[in-house]
C-alpha positions, -999 to +999 in steps of 0.1 A: +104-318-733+077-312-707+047-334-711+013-319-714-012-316-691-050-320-704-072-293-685-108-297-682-128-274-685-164-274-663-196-258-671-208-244-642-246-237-636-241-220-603-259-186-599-234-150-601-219-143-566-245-125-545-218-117-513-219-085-527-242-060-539-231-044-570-238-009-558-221+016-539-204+008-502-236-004-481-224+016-455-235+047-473-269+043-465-265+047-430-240+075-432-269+089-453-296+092-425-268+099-392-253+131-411-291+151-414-301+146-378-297+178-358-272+177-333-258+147-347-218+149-355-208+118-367-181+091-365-166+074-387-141+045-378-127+031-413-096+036-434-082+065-452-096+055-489-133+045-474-130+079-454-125+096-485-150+075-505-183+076-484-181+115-471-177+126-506-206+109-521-223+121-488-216+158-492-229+147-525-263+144-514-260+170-491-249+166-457-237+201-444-213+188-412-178+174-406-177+139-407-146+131-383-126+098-385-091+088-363-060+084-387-062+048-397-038+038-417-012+004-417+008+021-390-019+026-368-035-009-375-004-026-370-003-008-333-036-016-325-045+015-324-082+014-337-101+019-303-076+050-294-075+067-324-117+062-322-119+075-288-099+110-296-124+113-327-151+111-302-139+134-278-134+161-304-168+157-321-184+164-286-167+197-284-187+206-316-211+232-310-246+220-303-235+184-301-258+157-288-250+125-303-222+111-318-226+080-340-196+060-345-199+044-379-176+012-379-168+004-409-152-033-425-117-019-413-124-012-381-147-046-374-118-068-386-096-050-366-118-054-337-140-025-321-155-036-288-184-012-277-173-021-240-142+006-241-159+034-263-176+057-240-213+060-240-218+096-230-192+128-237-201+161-226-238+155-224-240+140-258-251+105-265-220+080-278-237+053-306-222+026-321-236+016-357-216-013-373-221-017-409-190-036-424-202-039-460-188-079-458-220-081-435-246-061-452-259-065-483-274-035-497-274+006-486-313+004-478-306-023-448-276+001-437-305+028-428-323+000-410-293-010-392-283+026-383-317+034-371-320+003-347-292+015-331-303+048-324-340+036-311-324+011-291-301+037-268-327+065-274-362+051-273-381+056-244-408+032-242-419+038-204-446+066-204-483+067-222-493+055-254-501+084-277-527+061-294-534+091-321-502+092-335-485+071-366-450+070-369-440+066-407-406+045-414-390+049-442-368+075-461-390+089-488-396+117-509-397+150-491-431+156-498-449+123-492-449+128-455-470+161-458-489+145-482-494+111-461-502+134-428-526+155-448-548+125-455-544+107-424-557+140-402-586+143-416-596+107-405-586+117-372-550+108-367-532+139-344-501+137-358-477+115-380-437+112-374-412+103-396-380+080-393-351+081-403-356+122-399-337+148-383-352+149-349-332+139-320-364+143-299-383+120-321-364+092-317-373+095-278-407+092-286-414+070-310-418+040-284-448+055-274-468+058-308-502+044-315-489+024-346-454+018-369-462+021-406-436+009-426-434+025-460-407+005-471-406-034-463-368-038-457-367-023-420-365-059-402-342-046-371-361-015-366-398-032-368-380-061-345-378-033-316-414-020-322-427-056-319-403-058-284-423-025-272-454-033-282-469-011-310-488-023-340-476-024-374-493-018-404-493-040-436-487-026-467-480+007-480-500+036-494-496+031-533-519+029-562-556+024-557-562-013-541-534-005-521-542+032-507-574+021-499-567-011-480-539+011-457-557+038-451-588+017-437-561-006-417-549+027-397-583+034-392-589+002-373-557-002-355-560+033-341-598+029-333-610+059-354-643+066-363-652+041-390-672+063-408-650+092-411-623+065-422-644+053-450-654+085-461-611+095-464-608+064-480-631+060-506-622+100-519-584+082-518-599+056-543-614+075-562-589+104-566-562+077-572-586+056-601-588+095-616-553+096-620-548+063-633-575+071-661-559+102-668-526+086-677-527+048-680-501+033-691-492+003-717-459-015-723-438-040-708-413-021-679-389-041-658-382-027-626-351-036-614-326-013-589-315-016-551-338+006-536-357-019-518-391-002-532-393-022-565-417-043-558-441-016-548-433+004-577-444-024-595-478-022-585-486+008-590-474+002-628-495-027-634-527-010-617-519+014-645-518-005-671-483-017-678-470-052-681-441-059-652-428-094-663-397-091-639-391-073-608-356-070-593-337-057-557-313-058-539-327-065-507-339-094-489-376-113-491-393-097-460-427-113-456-439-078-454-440-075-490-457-105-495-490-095-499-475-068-525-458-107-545-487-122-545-507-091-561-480-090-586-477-129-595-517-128-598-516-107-624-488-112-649-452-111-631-433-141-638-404-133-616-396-110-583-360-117-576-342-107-540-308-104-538-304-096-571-269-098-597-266-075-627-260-110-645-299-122-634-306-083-644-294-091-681-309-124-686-345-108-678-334-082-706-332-109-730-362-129-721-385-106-721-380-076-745-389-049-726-400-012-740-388+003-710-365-001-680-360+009-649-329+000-630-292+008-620-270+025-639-249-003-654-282-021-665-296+010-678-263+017-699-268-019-713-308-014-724-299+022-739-272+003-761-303-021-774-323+011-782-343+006-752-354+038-726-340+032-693-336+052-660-317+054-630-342+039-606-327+063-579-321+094-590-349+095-617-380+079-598-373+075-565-369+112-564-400+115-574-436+115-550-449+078-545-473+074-519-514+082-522-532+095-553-505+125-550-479+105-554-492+089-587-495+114-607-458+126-605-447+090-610-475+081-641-468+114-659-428+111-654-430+071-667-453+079-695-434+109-705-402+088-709-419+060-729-430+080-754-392+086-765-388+055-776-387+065-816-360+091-802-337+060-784-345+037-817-324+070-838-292+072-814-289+032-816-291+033-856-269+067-861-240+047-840-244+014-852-241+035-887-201+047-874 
């Protein structure tokens, strides 16, 4: 007869694991912004299933070029053949028409295995040969992917030698297609000559963006690619260009960091103000919304909701605390929200649910598949809002109508939760 052995079992008050981030492959954010640039034909070093994986959700979103990748598989990792088989992929994606740049995405696989930039080529055919590693074991979230991605190509690519176009604002950030025109409408007619966007699909506008009067950052999480702009020189702007406090304060802090005629910049910025306090009294808004997702733009989200009307006790994302959004915090914890978590868990996600009985969510699509289930209205953060306008008072009216309009279903989410508890 075997004796017994007592087991004890420990509470543990630790918080959920946060190595990972609960979302798709990081990675995919990069592949993301290196697939629409023009000329661009991509590399991807990685394993068969990850190939497979990342290019379809890609074509998903819709990238209209070949994604190549060697033939990784055990037989070929075993051999050591990582940097060969990544060097044939190369040489065939410069033979692609038009080619000039290849990005080699290097993905966990390949970085365990061991990639050394020292034997990959750095020029084929005339076409620029980048290395982007973003092993998903080392980056958190898809949002710093794009940062990391974009670093790399402004650090081969950048040309900071030549003279400073002090008239032109280069706008970082991937955003909603018409925010830029929207942003560059605005900002001309204080003066500005000309606005460029990044990540875009201009190989030429990497090589220039060195040489801009000032970076504006319309989302906070670009820490490598701001890192570079500090090394060259050019200003960056606080802030972003949401709601009314906040459209007002950016527009007149371009102004001044460009030297533009103060008046003219007042004038722009007041009609902002007013346009955007229009709006808000047009469609206010009243409720308590969490905004929680992986975006990286929750916390300004958040503001604009608040200057609305609503009540944001929790705001959630997955990337990290950049004191570039601090101003945006401290805004929010002056008026109301209890909580702004980085590096968020679903678990942290759930336990905000229960604390503080929203009427509406925004978030990811497992936590909005747990608030439906309460009877609560809940969207996708990404696909519902963030592909929506943000910035200016253009921006708000898409976003206030679209969050009102879903609030007002409440009675309608209240039915489905009572007809299925009922079978």
């Amino acid at each position: 007869m075997t004796e017994s052995i007592p087991v004890n079992v420990v509470q543990s008050d630790a918080k959920p694991c946060q190595l990972h981030p609960q979302s798709m492959c990081p990675a995919f954010g990069s592949l993301r912004v290196l697939t629409r640039i023009e000329g661009a034909h991509p590399v991807m070093a990685t394993d068969t299933g990850c190939l497979y994986g990342l290019t379809f959700v890609t074509h998903f979103y819709g990238a209209r070029k070949s994604i190549l990748a060697p033939q990784l598989g055990t037989a070929e990792l075993m051999a050591g053949e990582v940097v060969e088989g990544t060097r044939a992929a190369i040489e065939v994606a410069a033979k692609e028409p038009g080619c000039e740049l290849i990005p080699v995405i290097s993905l966990c696989v390949a970085e365990t295995a061991g990639l050394p930039e020292e034997m990959l080529p750095t020029q084929v055919n005339g076409a620029e040969v980048v290395l982007v590693r973003v092993p998903a074991y080392a980056i958190h979230s898809h949002p710093e992917a794009k940062d990391v991605a974009l670093a790399a190509l402004l650090r081969r690519l950048g040309q900071p030698e030549g003279e400073r176009e002090a008239k032109r604002v280069l706008l970082l950030g991937e955003v909603f297609p018409a925010d830029p025109l929207i942003i560059d409408a605005t900002l001309r007619r204080m003066g500005v000559e000309e606005t460029i966007i990044l990540p875009g699909r201009s190989i030429p506008d990497l090589r220039r963006a060195a040489r801009v009067g000032a970076l504006a950052p319309l989302h906070p999480f670009y820490k490598e690619t701001m890192a570079i702009f500090r090394e060259w020189g050019v200003p960056i702007v606080g802030g972003a260009p949401v709601g009314i406090s906040g459209s007002y304060a950016w527009l007149r802090a371009i102004g001044r960091l460009l030297k533009l005629d103060p008046k003219r910049v007042d004038e722009v910025a007041e009609q902002e103000r007013a346009q955007a306090e229009a709006m808000v009294q047009a469609q206010p808004l009243s409720g308590r919304i969490l905004v929680t997702g992986y975006e990286g733009t929750e916390v300004a989200y958040a503001r604009l909701l608040v200057e609305a009307g609503a009540e944001v006790p929790y705001v959630s994302t997955s990337i990290a605390q950049e004191p570039l959004a601090l101003p945006d915090e401290m805004w929010l914890r002056s008026r109301g929200t209890k909580e702004i978590v980085y590096r968020k868990s679903l678990e942290e996600d759930v336990a905000a649910l229960d604390k503080y009985a929203p009427d509406f969510v925004l978030g990811t699509t497992p936590f909005c598949a747990i608030a439906k289930e309460r009877g609560i209205p809940a969207m996708y953060f990404t696909n519902q809002l963030a592909s929506r306008p943000f910035f200016l008072s253009g921006g708000m009216a898409a976003t206030l109508g679209f969050i009102r309009q879903t609030m007002g279903r409440h009675e309608r989410y209240t039915w489905m939760e009572e007809f299925f508890a009922d079978g």
